[in-house]
C-alpha positions in Angstrom: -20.2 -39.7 94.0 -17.2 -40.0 91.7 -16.3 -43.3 92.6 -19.7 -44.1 91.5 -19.0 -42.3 88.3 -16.1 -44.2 87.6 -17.7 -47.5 88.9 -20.4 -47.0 86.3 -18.2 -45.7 83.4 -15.9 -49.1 83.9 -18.9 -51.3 83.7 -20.5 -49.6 80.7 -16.7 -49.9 78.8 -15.6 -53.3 80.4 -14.3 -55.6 78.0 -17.2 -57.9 78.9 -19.5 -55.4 77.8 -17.7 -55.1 74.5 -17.5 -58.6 74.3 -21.8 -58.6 74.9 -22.1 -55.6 72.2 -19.8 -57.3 70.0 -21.6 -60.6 69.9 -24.9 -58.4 68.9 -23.4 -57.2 66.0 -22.1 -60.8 64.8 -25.6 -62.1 65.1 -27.1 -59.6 62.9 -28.1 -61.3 59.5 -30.3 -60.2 56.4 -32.0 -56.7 56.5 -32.0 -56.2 60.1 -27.9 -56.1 59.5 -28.0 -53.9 56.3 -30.2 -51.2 58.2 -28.2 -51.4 61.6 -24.9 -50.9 59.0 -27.0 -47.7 57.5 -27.7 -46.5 61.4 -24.2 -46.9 62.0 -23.2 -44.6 58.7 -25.3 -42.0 58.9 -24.1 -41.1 62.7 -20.4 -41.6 61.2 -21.4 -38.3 58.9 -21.2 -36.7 62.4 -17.4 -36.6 62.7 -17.7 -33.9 59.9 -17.8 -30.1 60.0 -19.8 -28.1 61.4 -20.2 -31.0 63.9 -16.2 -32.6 64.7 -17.8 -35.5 66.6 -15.3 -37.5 65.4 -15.6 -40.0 68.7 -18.5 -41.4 67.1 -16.5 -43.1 65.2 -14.4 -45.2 67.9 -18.1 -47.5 68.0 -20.0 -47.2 64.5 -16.3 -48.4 62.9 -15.5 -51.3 65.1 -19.3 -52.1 64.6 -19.3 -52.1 61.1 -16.1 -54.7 61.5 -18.2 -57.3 63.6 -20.9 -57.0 61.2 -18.2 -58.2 58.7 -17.2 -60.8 61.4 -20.6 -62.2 61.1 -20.2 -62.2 57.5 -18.6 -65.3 58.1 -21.7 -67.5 58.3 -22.9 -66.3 54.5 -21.9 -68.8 51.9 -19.8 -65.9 49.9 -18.9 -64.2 52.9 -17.4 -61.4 50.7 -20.3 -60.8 48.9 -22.2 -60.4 52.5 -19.3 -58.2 53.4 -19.4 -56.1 50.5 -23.5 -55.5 51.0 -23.1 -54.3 54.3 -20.3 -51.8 53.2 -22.7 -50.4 51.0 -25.3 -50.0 53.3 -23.0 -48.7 56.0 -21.6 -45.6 53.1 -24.7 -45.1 51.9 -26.5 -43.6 54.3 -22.7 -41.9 55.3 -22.9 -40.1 51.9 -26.3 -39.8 51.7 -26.3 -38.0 55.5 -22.8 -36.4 55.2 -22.9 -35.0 51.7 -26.9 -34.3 52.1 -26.2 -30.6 51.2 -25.7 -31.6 47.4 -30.0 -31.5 47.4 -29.8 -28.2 47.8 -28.9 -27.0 44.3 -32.1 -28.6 43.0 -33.9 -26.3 44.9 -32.4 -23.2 43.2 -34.3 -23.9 40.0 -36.8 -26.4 41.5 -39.4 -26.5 37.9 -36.3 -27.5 36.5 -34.3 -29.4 38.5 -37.1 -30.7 41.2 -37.6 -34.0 40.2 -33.9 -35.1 39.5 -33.9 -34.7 43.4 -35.2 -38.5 43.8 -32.7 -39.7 41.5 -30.1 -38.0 42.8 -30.6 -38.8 46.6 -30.4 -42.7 45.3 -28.2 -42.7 43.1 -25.5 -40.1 44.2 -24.5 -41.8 47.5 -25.4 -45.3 46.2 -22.5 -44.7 43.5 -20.3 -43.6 46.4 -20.7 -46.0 48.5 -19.7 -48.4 46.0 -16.2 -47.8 47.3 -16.8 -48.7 50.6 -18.1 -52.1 49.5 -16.0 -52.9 47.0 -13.2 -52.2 50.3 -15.1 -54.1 52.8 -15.5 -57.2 50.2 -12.0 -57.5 48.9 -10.8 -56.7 53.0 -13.3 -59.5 54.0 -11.6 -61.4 51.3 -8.2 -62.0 53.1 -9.7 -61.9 56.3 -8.3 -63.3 59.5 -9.1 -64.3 63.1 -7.0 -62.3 64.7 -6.0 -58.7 64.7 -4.8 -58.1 62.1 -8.2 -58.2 59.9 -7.9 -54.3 60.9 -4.6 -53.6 59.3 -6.4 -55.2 55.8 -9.7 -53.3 56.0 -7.9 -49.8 57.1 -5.9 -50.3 53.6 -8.4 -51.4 51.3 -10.7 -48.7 52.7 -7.6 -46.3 52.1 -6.9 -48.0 48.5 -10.6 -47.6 47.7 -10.5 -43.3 49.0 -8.0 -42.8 46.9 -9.8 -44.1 44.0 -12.5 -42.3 45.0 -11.0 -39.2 44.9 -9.9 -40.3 41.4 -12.3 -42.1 39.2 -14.3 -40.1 36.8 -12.9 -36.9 38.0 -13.0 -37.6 41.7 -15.1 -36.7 44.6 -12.6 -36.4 47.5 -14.7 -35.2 49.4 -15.0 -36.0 53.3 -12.4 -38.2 53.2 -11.6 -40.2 56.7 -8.8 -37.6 57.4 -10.9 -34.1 57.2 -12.9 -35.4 60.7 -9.8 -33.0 62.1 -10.1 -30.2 60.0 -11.6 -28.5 62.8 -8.5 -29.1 65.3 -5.4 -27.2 63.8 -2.9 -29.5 65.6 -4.3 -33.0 64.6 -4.0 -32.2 60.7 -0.6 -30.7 60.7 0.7 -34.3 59.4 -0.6 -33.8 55.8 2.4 -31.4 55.7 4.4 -34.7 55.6 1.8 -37.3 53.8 -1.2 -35.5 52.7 -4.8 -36.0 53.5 -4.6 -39.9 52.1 -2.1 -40.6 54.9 -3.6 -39.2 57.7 -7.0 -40.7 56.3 -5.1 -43.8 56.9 -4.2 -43.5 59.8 -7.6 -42.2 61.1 -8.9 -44.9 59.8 -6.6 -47.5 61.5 -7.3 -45.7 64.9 -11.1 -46.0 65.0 -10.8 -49.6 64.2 -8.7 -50.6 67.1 -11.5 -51.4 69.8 -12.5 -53.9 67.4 -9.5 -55.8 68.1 -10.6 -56.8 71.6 -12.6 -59.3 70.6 -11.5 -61.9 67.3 -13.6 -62.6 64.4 -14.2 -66.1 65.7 -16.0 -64.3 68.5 -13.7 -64.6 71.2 -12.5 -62.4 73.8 -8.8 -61.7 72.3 -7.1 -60.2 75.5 -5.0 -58.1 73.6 -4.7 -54.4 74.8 -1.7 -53.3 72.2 -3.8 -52.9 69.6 -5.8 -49.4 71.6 -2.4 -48.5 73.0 -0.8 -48.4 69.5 -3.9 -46.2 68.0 -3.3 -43.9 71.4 -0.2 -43.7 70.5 -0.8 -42.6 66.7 -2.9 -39.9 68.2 -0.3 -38.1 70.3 2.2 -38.5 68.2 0.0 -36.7 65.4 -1.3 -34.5 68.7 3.0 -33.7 69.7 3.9 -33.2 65.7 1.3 -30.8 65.4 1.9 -28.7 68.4 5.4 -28.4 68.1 5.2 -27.1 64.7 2.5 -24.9 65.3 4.3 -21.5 65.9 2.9 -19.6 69.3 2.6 -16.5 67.0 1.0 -15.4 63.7 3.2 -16.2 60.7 4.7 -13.2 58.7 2.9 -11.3 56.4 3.7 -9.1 53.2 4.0 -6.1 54.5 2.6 -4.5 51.2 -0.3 -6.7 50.2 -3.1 -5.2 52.2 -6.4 -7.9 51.2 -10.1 -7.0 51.0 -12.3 -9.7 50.4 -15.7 -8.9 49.8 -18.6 -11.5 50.2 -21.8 -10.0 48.7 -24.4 -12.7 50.0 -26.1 -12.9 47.1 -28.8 -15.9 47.0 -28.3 -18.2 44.1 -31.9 -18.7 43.4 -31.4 -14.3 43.2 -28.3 -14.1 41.5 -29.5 -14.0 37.7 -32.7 -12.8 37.8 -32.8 -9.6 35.0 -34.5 -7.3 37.6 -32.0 -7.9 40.2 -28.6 -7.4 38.1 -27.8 -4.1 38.8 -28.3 -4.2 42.3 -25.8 -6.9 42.8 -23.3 -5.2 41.1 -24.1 -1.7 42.8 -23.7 -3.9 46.2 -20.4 -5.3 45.1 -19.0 -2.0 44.1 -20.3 -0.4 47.4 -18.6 -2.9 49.7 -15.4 -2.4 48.1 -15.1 1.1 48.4 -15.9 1.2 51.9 -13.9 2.4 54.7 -10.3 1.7 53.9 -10.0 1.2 50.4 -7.2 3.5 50.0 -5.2 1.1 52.3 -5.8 -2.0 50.4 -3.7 -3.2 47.9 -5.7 -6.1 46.3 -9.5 -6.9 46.6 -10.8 -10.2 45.9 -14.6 -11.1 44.9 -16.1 -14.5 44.5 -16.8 -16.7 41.8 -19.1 -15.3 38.7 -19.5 -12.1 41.6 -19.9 -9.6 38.1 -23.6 -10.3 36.8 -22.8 -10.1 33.3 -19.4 -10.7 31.3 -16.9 -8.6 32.7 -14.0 -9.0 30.4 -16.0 -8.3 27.9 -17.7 -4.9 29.1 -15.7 -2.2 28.8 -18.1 0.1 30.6 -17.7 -2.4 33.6 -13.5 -2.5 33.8 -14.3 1.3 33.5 -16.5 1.6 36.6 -13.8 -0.9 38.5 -10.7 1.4 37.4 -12.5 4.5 39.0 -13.0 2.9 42.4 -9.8 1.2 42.9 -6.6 3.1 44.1 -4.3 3.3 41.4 -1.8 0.8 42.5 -4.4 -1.6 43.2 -5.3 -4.7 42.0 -8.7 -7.1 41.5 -8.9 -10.6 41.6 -12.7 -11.5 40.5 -14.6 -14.4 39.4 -16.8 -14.1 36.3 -18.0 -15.9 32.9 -15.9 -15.6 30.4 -17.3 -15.8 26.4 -15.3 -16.6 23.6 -17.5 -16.3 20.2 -16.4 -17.9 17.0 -18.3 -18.0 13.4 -20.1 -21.2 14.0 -20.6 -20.8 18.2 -19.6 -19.7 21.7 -17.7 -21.3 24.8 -18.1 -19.9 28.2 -15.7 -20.6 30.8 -15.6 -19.9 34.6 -12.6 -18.0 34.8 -11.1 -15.8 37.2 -9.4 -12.5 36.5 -7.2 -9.7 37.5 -7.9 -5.9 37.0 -5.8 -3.2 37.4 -6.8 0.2 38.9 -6.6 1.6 35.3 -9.1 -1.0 34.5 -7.7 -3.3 32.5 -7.1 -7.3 32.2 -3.7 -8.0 33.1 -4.2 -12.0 33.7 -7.1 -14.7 33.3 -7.4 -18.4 34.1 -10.1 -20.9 33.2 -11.2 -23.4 35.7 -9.8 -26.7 34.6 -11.6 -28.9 36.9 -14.5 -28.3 36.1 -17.6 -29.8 38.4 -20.1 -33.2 36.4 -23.5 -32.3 36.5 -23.0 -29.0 37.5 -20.7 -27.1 35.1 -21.3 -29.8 31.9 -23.2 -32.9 31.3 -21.4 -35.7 31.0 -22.9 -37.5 27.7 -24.6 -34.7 26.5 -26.0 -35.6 23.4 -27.6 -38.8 25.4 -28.8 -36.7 28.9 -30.3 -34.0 27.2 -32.7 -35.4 25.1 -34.0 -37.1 28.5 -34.1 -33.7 30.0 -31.6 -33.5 32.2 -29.7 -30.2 31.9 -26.1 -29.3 34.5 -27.8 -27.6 37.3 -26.0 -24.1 36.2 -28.6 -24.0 32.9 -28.2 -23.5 29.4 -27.1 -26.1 27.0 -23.6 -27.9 26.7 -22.0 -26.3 29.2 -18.8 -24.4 30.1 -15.2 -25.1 28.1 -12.3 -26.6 30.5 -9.8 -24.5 31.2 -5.6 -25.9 30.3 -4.9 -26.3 33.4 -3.9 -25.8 36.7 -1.4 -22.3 36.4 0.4 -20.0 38.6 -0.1 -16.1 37.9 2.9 -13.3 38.4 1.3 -9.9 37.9 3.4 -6.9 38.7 3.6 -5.9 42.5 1.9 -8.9 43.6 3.4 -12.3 45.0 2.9 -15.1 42.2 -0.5 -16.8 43.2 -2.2 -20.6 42.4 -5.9 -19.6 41.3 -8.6 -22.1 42.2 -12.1 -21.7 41.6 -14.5 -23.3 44.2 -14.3 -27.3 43.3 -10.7 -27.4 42.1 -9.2 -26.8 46.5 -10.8 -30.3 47.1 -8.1 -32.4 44.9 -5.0 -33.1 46.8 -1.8 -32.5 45.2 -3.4 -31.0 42.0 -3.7 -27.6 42.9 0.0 -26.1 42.2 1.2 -25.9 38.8 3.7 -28.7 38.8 7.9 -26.7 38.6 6.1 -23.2 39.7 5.2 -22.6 43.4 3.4 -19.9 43.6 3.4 -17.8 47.0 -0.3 -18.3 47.6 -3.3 -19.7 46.8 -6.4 -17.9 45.9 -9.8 -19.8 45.8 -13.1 -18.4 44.7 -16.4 -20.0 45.1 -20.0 -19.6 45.4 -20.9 -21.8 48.3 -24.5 -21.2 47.9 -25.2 -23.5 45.9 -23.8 -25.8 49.0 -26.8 -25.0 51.2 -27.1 -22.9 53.8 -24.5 -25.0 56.8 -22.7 -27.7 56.6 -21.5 -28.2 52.9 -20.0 -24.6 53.3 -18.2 -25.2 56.6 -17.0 -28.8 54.6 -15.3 -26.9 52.0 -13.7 -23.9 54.2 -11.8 -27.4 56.3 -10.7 -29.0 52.9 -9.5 -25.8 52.4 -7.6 -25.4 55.3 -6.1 -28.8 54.7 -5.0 -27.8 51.5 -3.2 -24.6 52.9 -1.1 -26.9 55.4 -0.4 -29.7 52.8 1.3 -26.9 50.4 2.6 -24.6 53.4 1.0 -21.9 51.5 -1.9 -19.2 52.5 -5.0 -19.7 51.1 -7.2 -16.4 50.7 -10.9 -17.8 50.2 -13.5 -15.4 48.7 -17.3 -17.1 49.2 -20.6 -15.5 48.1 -22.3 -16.3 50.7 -19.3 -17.5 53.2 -16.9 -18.5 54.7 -14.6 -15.4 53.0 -11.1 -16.3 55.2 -7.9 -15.6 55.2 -6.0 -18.6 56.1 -2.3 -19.3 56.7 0.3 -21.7 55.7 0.0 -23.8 59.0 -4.0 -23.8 57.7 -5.2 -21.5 60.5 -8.4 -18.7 60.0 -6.6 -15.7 60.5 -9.8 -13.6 59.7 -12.8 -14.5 58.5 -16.9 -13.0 57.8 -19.5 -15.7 59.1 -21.8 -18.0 56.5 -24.8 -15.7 55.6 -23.1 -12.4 56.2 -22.9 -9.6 53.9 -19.5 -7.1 54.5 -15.8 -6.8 53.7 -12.8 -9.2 55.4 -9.5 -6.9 55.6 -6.0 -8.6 56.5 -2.6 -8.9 55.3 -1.6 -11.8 53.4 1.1 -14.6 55.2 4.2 -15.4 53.6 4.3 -19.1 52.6 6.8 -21.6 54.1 9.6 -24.0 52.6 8.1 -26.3 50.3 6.8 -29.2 52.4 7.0 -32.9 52.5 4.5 -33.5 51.0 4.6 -30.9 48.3 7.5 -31.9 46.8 6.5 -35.8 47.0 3.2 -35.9 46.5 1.6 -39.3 47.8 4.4 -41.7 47.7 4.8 -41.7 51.2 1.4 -42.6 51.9 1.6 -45.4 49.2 5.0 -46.5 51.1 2.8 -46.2 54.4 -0.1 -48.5 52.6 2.1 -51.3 51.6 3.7 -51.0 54.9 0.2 -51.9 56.7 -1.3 -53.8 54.1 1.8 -56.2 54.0 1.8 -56.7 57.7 -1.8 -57.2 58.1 -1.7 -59.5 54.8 1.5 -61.2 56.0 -0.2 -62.1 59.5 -3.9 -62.5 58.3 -2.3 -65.6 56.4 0.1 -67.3 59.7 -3.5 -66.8 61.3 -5.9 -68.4 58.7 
């Protein structure tokens, strides 16, 4: 029976049965290929949290290079390459980052009928990356090889400028299909996400190597070796700097965070206000209290302008110990003669009740938190998703807080954890990270769990905890090495007590941001350039 297993298993993986798929591919022309290239990116979304199926993309990535093979018979082969690119990210976006449709069901008479637009033009914009990367790749292509080297750089030049254009969106980048294996990602310690996005990216296009772009068998087998190799070496790096244990705490910063599970489409309602602040209060002082040193709520958790409600800071100073501390998320109003700015700030309370430190969020999210073009959008109707008009004020910048008896801490609120290498203030490290959001807006599964792995990524890029409040979950503690420590479930209402991890030496990467993976993408894309022209 095994040997019949096997027998079977060789046949469906033989290199003539790569060689028979791979000539499918090549022959695909007009829309038959575009769709096939959208088939082939909307399974890709599937290497993604809450799912990790990141084998998918050892066949939908070598496909998508074949279709580019067959690109070849087109008379602007780049321009044929660049179309199927699209196709191919559109329907990755449009599947992976699906969740974004949810926030126009919170207010659905108001926001409702942006969802059509939005659906198009949302993942359409993104995917304009990935063609403008398969088109130039395509562009210097080559028979042999080393085509793969020149794609897996352009796709990595074009993710960084993703994640950088108009504010950036880098968001499910080729590297976070590991957040969900603590030893694969422990590399961005050295090069950050970008680098191991590269080398993902590299890996899952080796089968394609086994047969050339003329459509010939190419008989080479270093090509899967070498992307083996990458693997366990990323696999060995990992494991050996994983410590067996937990990593040391503070022993005198006790954490409660509390996740209230408030519905958005709930959350402002007049009638509802005081109960929401009634439950926040109530899970704070429950069992333990007196043993916690700092509590932490999520972002905008107060219904109503804290720092500006005196009877509020009141009620906070009377539950707290005295020696405790507050870290919240709320709205923040500033009001001058002529008008008012409202930012989405974070603050810390004392258990005497008062504001010892606040920070405005600086990145603040398109669409969502302000509307780009104002004066042109709203005329049209189209209002940011969080309602009103104009929308909040950015914040400086990114900061680090020292408040007495409390390690210095890096607040983040919700968006800002997803922008690698901008989320310490640059000459002042803090200890930790502390990041606030309100994942309900994100849908009820996989947007949330996408944002707890970015945020585990972050933690082990900066070898520094990150302590992650969510309204509606994932609330986690999560250590330097970016391992849960404790957590409370998506859709659960309670308390998450721990102690909070000392961070480590400042890493690799911390200290030198991306230039090594900007050394490691002229290194490939001058050796796949190098070759692609001997071989033209």
């Amino acid at each position: 029976m095994a040997n019949s297993i096997r027998r079977e298993f060789s046949q469906f993986v033989s290199v003539q049965k790569i060689w028979e798929v791979a000539q499918w591919y090549r022959a695909l022309s007009g829309y038959k290929r575009l769709a096939i290239a959208g088939v082939l990116g909307a399974a890709s979304a599937f290497a993604f949290a809450p799912f990790y199926f990141w084998p998918v993309w050892l066949f939908t990535f070598p496909a998508l290079v074949w279709m580019i093979d067959g690109a070849s018979a087109a008379r602007r082969p780049w321009i044929a390459a660049a179309q199927i690119g699209w196709a191919f990210g559109f329907a990755y976006f449009l599947v992976g980052l699906h969740w974004v449709g949810f926030a126009f069901f919170v207010n659905a008479e108001k926001d409702g009928w942006l969802l059509p637009f939005v659906a198009v033009l949302f993942p359409g914009g993104l995917a304009l990356f990935l063609s403008a990367a398969a088109g130039a790749a395509r562009h210097f292509w080559s028979n042999g090889p080393w085509r793969l080297f020149v794609l897996a750089a352009s796709i990595s030049v074009f993710e960084w400028l993703r994640g950088h254009v108009l504010t950036g969106l880098p968001w499910n980048l080729p590297g976070y299909v590991w957040s969900g294996w603590d030893a694969m990602f422990q590399s961005v310690s050295i090069f950050g996400i970008y680098g191991l996005s590269l080398i993902t990216v590299l890996v899952v296009l080796s089968p394609a190597a086994l047969v050339d772009a003329d459509g010939k068998r190419s008989g080479l087998s270093w090509p899967l070796a070498t992307a083996g190799g990458l693997v366990a070496v990323l696999l060995a790096f990992g494991l050996v700097r994983l410590p067996s244990g937990a990593a040391p705490v503070f022993e005198r910063v006790a954490l409660r965070i509390v996740q209230p599970n408030v519905p958005q489409a709930e959350k402002w309602k007049p009638e509802l206000l005081e109960s929401h602040w009634k439950l926040l209060i109530d899970l704070t002082r429950g069992p333990g209290l007196e043993t916690r040193t700092h509590v932490i709520w999520p972002e905008a958790a107060p219904p109503f302008f804290l720092l500006s409600e005196q009877a509020g800071l009141a009620v906070i100073g009377a539950v707290l110990p005295d020696q405790a501390f507050l870290l919240t998320g709320t709205v923040r109003m500033e009001a001058a003669a002529d008008k008012r700015q409202f930012f989405n700030s974070m603050a810390v309370v004392s258990g005497e009740g008062r504001v010892l430190a606040s920070y405005d969020k600086a990145h603040l999210v398109p669409f969502g938190e302000y509307l780009p073009f104002f004066q042109l959008l709203e005329p049209l109707g189209i209002t940011k998703l969080t309602g009103g008009t104009g929308g909040y004020t950015q914040g400086a910048g990114i900061r680090t807080l020292e408040i007495p008896g409390t390690p210095s801490f890096g607040p983040l609120i919700c968006y800002e954890v997803i922008f690698p290498g901008a989320v310490v203030e640059p000459g002042k490290r803090p200890q930790w990270l502390v990041t606030m959001t309100d994942d309900s807006w994100f849908g009820p599964w996989t947007g949330p769990y996408q944002h707890l792995g970015i945020a585990k990524i972050r933690a082990a890029e900066e070898g520094l905890a990150i302590v992650r409040a969510a309204n509606t979950g994932v609330s986690a503690i999560i250590d330097p090495y970016g391992r849960i420590i404790t957590s409370l479930g998506l859709g659960q209402t309670g308390v998450v007590d721990g102690m909070l991890p000392k961070p480590l030496e400042s890493t690799v990467f911390s200290r030198v941001g991306d230039l090594l993976f900007g050394l490691m993408l002229i290194g490939i894309a001058g050796v796949g350039l190098f070759f692609s022209r001997s071989t033209l």
